[in-house]
C-alpha positions as CSV (number, residue, x, y, z in Angstrom):
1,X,47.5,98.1,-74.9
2,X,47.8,99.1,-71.2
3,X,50.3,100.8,-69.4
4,X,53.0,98.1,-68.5
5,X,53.7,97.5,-64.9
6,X,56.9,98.0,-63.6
7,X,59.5,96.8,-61.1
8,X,62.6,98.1,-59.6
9,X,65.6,96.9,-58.6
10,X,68.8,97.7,-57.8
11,X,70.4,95.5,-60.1
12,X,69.0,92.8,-62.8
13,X,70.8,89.7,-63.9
14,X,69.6,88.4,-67.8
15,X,70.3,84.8,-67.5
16,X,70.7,82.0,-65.2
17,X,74.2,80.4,-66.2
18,X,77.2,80.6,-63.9
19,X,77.9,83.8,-64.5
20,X,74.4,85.4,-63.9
21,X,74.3,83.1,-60.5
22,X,78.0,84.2,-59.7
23,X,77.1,87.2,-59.9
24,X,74.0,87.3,-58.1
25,X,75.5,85.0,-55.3
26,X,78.4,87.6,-54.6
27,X,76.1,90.3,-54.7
28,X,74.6,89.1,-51.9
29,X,77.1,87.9,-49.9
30,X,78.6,91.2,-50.0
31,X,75.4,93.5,-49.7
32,X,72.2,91.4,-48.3
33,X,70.7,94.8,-48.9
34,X,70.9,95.2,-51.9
35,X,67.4,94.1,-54.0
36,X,68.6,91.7,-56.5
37,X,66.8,90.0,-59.4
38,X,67.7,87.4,-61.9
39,X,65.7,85.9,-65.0
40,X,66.1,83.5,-67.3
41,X,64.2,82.7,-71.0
42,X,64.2,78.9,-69.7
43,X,61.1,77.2,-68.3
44,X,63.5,76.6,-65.4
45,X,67.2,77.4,-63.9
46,X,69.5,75.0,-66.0
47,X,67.2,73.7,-68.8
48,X,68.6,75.4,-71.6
49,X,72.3,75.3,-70.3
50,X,74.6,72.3,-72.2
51,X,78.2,72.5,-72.5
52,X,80.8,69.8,-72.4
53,X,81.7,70.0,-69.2
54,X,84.9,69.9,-67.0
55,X,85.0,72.7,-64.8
56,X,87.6,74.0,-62.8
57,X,86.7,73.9,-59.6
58,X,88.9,77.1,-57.7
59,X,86.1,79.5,-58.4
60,X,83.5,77.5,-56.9
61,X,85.7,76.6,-53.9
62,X,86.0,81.2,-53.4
63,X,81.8,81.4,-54.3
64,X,81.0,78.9,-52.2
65,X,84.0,77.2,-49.6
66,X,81.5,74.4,-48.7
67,X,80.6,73.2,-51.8
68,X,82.5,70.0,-52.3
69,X,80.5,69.2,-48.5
70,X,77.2,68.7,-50.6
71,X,78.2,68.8,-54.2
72,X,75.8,69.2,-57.1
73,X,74.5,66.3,-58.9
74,X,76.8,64.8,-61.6
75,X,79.9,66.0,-60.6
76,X,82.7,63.1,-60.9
77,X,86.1,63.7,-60.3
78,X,88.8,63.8,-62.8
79,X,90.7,60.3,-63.2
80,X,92.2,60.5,-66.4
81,X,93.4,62.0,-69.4
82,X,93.4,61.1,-73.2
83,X,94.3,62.7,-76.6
84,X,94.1,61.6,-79.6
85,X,94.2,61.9,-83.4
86,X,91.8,59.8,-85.1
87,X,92.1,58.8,-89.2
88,X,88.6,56.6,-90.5
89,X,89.8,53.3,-89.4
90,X,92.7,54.1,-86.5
91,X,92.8,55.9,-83.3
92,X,96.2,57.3,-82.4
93,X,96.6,58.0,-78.8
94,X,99.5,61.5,-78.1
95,X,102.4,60.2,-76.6
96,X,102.6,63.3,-74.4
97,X,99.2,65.0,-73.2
98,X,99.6,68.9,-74.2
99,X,99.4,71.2,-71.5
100,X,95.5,72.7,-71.9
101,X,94.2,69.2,-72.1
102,X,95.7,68.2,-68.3
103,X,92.5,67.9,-65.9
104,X,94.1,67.2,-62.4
105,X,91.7,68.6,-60.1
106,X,89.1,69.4,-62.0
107,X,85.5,67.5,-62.0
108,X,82.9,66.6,-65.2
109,X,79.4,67.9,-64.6
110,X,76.4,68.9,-65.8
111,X,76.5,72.5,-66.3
112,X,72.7,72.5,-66.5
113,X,72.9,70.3,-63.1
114,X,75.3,72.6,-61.5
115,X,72.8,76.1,-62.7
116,X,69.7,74.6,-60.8
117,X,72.2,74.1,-58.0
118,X,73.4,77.0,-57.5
119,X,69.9,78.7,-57.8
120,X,68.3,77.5,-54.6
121,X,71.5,78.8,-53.0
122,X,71.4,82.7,-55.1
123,X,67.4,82.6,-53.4
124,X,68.4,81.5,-49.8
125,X,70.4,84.8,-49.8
126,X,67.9,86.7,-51.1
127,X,67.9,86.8,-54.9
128,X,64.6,86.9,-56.4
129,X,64.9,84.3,-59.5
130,X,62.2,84.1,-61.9
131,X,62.8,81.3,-64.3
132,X,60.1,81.8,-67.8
133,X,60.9,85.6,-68.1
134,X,62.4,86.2,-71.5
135,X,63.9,89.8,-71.7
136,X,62.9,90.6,-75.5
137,X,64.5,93.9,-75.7
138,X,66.5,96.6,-73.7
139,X,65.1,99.7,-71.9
140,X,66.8,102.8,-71.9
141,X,66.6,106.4,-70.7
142,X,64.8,109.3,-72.6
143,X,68.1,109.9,-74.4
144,X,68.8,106.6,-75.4
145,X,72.1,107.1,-73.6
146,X,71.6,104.9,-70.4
147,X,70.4,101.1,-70.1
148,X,67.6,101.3,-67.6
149,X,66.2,97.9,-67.4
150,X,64.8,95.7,-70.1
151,X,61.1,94.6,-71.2
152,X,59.9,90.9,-70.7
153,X,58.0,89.5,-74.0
154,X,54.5,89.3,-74.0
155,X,52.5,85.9,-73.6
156,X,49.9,84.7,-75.8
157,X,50.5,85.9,-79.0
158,X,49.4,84.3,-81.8
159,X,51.6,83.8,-85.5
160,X,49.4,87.5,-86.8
161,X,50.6,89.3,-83.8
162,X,47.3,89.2,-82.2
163,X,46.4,88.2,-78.4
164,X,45.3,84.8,-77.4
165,X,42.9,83.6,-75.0
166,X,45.3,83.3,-71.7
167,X,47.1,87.1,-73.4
168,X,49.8,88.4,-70.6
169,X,51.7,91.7,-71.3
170,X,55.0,91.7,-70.4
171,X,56.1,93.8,-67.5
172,X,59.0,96.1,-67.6
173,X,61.9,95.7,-64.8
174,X,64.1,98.7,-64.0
175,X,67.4,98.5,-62.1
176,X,70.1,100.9,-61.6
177,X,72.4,98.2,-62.8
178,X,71.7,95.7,-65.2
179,X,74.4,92.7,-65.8
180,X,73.7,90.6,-69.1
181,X,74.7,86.7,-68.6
182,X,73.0,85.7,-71.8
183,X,75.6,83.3,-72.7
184,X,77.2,83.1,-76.3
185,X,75.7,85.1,-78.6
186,X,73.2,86.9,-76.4
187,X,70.0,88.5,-78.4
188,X,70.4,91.4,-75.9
189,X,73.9,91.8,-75.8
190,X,74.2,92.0,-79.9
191,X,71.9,95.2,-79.7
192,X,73.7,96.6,-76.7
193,X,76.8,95.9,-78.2
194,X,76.3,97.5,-81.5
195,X,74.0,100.1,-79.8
196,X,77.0,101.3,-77.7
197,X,79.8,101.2,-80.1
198,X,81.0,98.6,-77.7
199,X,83.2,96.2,-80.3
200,X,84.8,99.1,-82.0
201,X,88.3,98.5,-82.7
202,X,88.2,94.9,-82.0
203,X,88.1,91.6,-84.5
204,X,85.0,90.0,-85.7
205,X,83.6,87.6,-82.9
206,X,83.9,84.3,-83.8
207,X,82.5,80.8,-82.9
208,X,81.9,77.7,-82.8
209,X,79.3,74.9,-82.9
210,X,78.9,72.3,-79.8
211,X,77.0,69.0,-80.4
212,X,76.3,66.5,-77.1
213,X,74.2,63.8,-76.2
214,X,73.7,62.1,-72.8
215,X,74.3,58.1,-73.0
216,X,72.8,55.8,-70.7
217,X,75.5,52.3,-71.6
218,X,75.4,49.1,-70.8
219,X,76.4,48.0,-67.3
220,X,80.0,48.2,-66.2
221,X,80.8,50.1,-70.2
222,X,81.8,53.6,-68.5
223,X,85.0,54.1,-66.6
224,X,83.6,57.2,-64.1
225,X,86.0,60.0,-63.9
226,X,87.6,59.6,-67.9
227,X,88.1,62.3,-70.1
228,X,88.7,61.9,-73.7
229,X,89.4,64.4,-76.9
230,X,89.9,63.9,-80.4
231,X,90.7,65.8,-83.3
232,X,90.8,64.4,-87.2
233,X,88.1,62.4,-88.7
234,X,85.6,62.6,-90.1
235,X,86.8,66.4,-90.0
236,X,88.8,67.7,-92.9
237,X,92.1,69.8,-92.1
238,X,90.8,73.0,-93.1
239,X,88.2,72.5,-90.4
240,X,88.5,72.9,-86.8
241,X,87.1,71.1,-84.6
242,X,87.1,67.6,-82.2
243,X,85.6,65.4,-79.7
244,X,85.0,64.6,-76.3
245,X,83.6,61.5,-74.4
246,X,83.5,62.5,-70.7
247,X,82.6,59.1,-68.4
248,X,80.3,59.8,-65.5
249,X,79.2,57.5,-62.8
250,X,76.0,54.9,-63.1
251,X,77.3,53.7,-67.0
252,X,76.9,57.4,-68.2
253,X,78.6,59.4,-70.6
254,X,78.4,62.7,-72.0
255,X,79.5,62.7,-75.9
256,X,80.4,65.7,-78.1
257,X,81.3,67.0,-81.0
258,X,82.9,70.9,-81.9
259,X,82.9,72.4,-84.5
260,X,84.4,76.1,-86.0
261,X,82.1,77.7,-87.4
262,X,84.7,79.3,-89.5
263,X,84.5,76.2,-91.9
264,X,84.2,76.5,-95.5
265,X,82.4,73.9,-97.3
266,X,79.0,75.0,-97.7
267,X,77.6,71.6,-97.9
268,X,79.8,70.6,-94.6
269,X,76.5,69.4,-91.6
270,X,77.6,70.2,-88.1
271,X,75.1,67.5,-87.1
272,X,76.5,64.6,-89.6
273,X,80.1,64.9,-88.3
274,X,79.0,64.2,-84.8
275,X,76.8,61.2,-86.1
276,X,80.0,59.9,-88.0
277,X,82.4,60.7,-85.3
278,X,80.4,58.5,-82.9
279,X,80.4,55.7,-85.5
280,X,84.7,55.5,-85.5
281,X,85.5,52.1,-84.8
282,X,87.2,52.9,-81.5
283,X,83.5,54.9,-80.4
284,X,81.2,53.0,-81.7
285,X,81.2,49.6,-79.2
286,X,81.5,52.1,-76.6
287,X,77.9,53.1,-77.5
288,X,76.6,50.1,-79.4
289,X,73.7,48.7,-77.3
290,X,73.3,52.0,-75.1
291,X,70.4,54.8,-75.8
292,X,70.5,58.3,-75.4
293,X,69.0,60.6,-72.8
294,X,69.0,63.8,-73.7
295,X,70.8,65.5,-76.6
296,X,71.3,69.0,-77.7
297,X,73.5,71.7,-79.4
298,X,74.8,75.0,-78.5
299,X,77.0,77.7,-79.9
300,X,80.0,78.7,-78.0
301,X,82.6,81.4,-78.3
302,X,85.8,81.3,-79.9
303,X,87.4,84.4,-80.7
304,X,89.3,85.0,-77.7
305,X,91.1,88.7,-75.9
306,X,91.2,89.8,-79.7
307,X,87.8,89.7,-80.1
308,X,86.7,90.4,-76.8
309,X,84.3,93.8,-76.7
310,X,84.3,96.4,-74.0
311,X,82.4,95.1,-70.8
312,X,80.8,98.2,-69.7
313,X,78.2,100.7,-71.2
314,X,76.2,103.1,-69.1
315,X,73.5,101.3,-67.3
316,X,74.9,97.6,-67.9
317,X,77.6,94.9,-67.2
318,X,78.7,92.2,-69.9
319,X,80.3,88.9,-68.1
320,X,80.8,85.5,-69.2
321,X,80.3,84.1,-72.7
322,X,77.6,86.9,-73.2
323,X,81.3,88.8,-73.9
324,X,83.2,86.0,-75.4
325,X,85.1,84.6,-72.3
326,X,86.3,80.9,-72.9
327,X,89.6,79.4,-73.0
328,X,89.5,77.4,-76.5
329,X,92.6,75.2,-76.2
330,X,91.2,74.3,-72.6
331,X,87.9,73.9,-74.1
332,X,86.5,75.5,-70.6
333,X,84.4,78.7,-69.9
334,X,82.7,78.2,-67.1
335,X,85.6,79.1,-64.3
336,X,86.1,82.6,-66.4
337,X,82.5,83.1,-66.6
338,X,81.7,82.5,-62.4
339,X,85.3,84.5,-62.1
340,X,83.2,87.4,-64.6
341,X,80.5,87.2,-62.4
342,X,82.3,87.4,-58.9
343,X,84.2,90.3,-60.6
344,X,81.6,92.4,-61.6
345,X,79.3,92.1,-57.9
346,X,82.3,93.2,-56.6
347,X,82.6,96.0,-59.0
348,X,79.1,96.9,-58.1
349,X,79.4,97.1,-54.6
350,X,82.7,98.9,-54.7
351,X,80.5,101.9,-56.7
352,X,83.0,102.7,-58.8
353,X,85.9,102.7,-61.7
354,X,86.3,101.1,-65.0
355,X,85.1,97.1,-64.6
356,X,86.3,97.1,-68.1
357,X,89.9,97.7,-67.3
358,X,89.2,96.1,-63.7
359,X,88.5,92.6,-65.8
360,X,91.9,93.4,-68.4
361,X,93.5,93.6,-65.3
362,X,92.6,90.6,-63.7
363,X,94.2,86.5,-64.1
364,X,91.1,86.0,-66.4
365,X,92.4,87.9,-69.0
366,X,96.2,87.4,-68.3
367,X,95.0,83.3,-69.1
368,X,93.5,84.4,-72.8
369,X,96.1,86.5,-73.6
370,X,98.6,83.8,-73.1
371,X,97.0,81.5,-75.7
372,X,95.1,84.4,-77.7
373,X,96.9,83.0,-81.2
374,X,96.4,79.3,-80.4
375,X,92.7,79.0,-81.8
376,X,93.4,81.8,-85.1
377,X,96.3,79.9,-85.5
378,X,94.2,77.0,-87.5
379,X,92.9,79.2,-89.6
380,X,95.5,77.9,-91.8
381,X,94.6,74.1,-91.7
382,X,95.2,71.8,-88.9
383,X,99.0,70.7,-88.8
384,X,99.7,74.4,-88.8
385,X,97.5,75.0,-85.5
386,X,99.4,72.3,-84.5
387,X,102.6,73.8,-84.8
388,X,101.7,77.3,-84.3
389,X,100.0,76.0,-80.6
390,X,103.0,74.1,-79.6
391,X,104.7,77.4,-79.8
392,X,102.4,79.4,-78.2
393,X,102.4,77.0,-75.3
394,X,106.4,76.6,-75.3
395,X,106.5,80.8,-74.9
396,X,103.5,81.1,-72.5
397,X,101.8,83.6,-75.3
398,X,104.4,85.6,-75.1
399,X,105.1,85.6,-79.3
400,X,105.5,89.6,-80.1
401,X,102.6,89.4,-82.4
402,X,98.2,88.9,-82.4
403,X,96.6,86.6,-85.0
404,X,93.6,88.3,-86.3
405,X,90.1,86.8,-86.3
406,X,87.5,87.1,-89.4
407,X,84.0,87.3,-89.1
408,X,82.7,83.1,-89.4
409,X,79.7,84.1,-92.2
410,X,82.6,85.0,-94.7
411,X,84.8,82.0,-94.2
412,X,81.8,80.0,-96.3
413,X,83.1,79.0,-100.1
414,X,80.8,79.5,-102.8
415,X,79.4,75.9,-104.6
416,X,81.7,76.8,-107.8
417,X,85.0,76.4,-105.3
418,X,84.0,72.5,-105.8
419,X,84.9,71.3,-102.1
420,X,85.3,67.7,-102.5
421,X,82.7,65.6,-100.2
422,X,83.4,63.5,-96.9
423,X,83.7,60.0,-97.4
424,X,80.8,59.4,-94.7
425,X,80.5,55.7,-93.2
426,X,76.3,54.1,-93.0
427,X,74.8,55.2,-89.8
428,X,73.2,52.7,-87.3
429,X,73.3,54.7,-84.2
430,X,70.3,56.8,-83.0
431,X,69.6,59.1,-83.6
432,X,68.7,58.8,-87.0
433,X,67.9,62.2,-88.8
434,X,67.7,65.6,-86.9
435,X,63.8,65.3,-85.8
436,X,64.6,62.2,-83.8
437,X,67.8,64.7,-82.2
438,X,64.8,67.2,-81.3
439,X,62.9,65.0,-79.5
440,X,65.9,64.3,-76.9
441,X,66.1,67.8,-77.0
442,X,62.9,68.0,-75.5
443,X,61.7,71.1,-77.2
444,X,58.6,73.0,-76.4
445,X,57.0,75.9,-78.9
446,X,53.7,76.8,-78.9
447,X,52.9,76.4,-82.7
448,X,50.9,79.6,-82.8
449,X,53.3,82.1,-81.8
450,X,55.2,84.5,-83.8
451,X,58.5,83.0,-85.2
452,X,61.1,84.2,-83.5
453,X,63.9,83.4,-86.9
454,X,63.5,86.5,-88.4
455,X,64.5,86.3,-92.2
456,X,64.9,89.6,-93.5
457,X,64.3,89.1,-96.8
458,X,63.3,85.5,-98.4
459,X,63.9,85.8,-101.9
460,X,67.9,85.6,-101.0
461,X,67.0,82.2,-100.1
462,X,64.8,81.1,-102.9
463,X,67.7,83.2,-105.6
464,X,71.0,84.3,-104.5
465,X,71.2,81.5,-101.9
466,X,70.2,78.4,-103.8
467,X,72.8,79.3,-106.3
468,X,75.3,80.5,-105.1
469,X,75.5,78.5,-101.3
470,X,73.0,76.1,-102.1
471,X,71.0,77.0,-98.9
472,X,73.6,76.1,-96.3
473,X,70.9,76.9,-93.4
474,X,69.2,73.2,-94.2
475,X,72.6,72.0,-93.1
476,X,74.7,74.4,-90.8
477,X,71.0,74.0,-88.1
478,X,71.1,71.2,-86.4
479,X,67.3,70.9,-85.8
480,X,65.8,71.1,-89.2
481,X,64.5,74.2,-88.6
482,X,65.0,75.5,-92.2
483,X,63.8,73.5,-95.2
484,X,63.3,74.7,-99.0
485,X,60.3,73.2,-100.2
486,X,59.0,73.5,-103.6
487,X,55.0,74.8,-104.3
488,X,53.5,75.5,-107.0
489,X,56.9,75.8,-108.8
490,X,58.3,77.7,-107.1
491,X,60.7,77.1,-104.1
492,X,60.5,79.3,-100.6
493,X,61.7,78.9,-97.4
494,X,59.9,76.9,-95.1
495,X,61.1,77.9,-90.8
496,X,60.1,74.7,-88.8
497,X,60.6,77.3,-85.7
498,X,59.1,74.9,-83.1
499,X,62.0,73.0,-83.8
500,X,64.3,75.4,-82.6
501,X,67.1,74.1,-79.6
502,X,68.3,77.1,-79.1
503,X,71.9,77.0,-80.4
504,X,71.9,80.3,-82.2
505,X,74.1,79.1,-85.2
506,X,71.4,80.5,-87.7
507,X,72.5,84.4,-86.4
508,X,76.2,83.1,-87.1
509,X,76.9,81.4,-90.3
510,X,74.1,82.3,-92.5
511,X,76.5,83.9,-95.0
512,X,74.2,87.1,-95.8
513,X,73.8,88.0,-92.3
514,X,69.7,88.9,-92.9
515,X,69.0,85.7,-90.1
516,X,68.1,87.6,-86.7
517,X,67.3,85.3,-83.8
518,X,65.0,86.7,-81.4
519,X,63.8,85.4,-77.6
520,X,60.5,83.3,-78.1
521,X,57.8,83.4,-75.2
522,X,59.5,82.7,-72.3
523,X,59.8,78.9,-71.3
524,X,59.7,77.9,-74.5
525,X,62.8,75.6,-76.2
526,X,64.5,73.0,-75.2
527,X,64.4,71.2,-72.0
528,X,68.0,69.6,-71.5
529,X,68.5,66.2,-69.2
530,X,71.2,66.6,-67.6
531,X,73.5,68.5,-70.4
């Protein structure tokens, strides 16, 4: 192999959500001379971002006073609010809507709309974006003290490691500075993190699963500018979890489905509860006649201030969900993560101090401490949460003591615990199985590249796994990427990696922690509509 080339710059942004282009954006605004660069695993700016989404929309309005002048696409005021607890057969609507769950002045969007918004904007001020560029490991100093930079993949590899016809080395990128904006469960941030000690002290990380499909409905079906939440069925009460229909304009809806991935019955499917949710009799005329336009699943970060890891290291920034800030009883992320991201240009131009204890000091982290027990408090079962989160609320946070957080890979119950199973409903709706989910996904692999699941050891899931978990990877992934299959006798492990969407659960809940998701080429995965 060559030498690689190199490029400098003053500071690198991994990752083209909100935060990265926050972050990038302020930069500017504050320094147009500073050399700024931002990249992004995605074929382009907003393709692999999904989340539910209703933003807040005060950050934006400090980024970017104009905004509401020429909004981005998808972006429908707030109208109205709903909450409700649904059985199998009834929908029962809260008299009163709790606090978290009050939307006034917010707006439903497309977070993947509102990234390849903002981008065009981050390059008018100078920002050199590069959309395709998937950072596959960190760079550091001779001492292994100081993040430098990071190394983009190679392209053209084939499944044996060996170049292709079309082979392009990866190039390294220095920076004095560089900010990760991976999102939720960043590959680059779990090295740097354990690399630097950074989570010392602190509880477990934990998370949870989202689910979403776009809906194109019949005429005059959608009422623009509705938000609706559930919680119950077809969800157990040990698991947490709920719903959301968010109505959009032009007979659109976004549907999803969330789910802790601190549940416990190892047969429980992520991807079958959202099919059953939308097949409730209150859901399913709402759909009934419709089709789907894009669909896709994500993880997303639960754990909260308790979990939270330091945000500085030498060399590098964590901001956003790539550290673990989102506001679970709000359900929203995205006004902490462009806050993050504001925060930490400003930090950067300022040249100095803690941005660690800058951040702990900031409203951001006042707003999770105050409801830092809500989400562990369902650790204990639903109607407990309940109780314990109508508390929280009534006190402002201010309870004298921190519920801990456990690592989501341990929650799982072995087969003998004999979890009793969901009393499912037939399915009509598309999509049908998880391959038809894929292809709204609209993922893209090249077949012959190296698979980026890396199993550390595959006799687990042929032995141990099989009997004592009954292989809860062909379940927990929404994308069928992992099937047993049985040959010549014997059963293996069979990774469907071109499959993959993305959504990280694998590194998460497989419960012997030897799954290691790694960056494919870059521009490879899904390519998300709209989500």
């Amino acid at each position: 192999m060559s030498e690689r080339d190199v490029i400098e710059f003053d500071v690198l942004i991994v990752g083209g959500g909100p935060s990265g282009l926050a972050t990038a954006i302020r930069l500017k605004q504050l320094n147009a001379e500073l050399s700024v660069c931002l990249i992004d695993k995605a074929s382009q700016i907003g393709a692999q971002i999904l989340s539910g989404a209703v933003i807040e929309p005060q950050p934006l309005d400090e980024l970017l006073p104009g905004w509401r002048d020429n909004p981005p696409p998808l972006c429908v005021p707030v109208r109205h609010d709903e909450f409700a607890y649904l059985s199998k057969t009834r929908r029962i609507k809260a008299p009163v809507l709790p606090p978290q769950m009050n939307n006034h002045g917010n707006f439903i969007v497309s977070l993947g709309a509102l990234c390849a918004w903002l981008a065009p904007q981050a390059e008018a001020l100078g920002v050199e974006v590069f959309p395709g560029f998937a950072a596959s490991e960190p760079l550091f100093d001779a001492g292994g003290q100081r993040v430098i930079g990071v190394r983009i993949g190679d392209m053209g590899i084939d499944k044996a490691g060996q170049p292709k016809d079309g082979y392009t080395q990866g190039i390294d990128i220095h920076a004095r500075t560089t900010v990760l904006a991976e999102g939720c469960r960043g590959s680059l941030a779990k090295q740097l993190i354990r690399h630097f000690g950074l989570d010392a002290g602190v509880d477990p990380q934990t998370y949870g699963i989202g689910l979403k499909e776009l809906w194109q409905l019949p005429a005059g079906r959608s009422d623009p500018g509705l938000v609706q939440h559930t919680i119950g069925w077809p969800l157990k009460s040990d698991t947490y979890g709920g719903s959301f229909i968010y109505h959009l304009t032009e007979d659109r809806v976004a549907v999803g489905f969330v789910v802790g991935l601190d549940y416990r019955d190892p047969n429980f499917s992520p991807f079958e509860a959202f099919q059953q949710f939308k097949h409730h009799p209150t859901v399913k005329p709402l759909l009934e006649g419709g089709s789907i336009i894009s669909s896709g699943a994500r993880a997303l970060v639960e754990g909260g201030l308790q979990s939270l890891p330091r945000l500085q290291m030498p060399g590098a920034l964590l901001v956003g969900d790539a550290a673990g800030m989102i506001n679970v009883p709000k359900i929203k992320g995205t006004h902490m993560a462009l806050r993050s991201g504001m925060l930490a240009a400003e930090h950067l131009v300022a040249e100095g101090g803690d941005f660690d204890a800058h951040w702990r000091a900031s409203p951001s982290a006042a707003e999770l401490r105050r409801v830092r027990n809500i989400r562990p408090g369902f650790h204990r079962g639903l109607w407990l949460g309940l109780a314990n989160a109508a508390l929280e609320t009534a006190v402002g946070g201010r309870t004298p003591w921190t519920l801990r957080n456990h690592a989501d890979h341990s929650a799982l119950h072995r087969l003998s615990a004999g979890e009793p199973p969901v009393d499912y409903v037939e399915r009509t709706l598309e999509p049908r199985d998880r391959l038809a989910s894929v292809y709204f996904a609209a993922t893209e692999h090249d077949e012959d590249q190296p698979v980026h699941l890396k199993v550390a050891d595959t006799d687990i899931c042929a032995g141990r796994c099989t009997e004592e978990y009954g292989n809860p990877c062909t379940r927990f992934c929404p994308a069928n990427v992992y099937e047993m299959v049985e040959e010549d006798g014997q059963r293996r492990l069979q990774i469907n990696a071109a499959n993959c969407v993305h959504c990280k659960t694998c590194d998460i809940k497989d419960p012997y922690q030897i799954i290691d998701w790694v960056p494919p080429e870059g521009g490879a995965g899904p390519n998300y509509v709209n989500l």
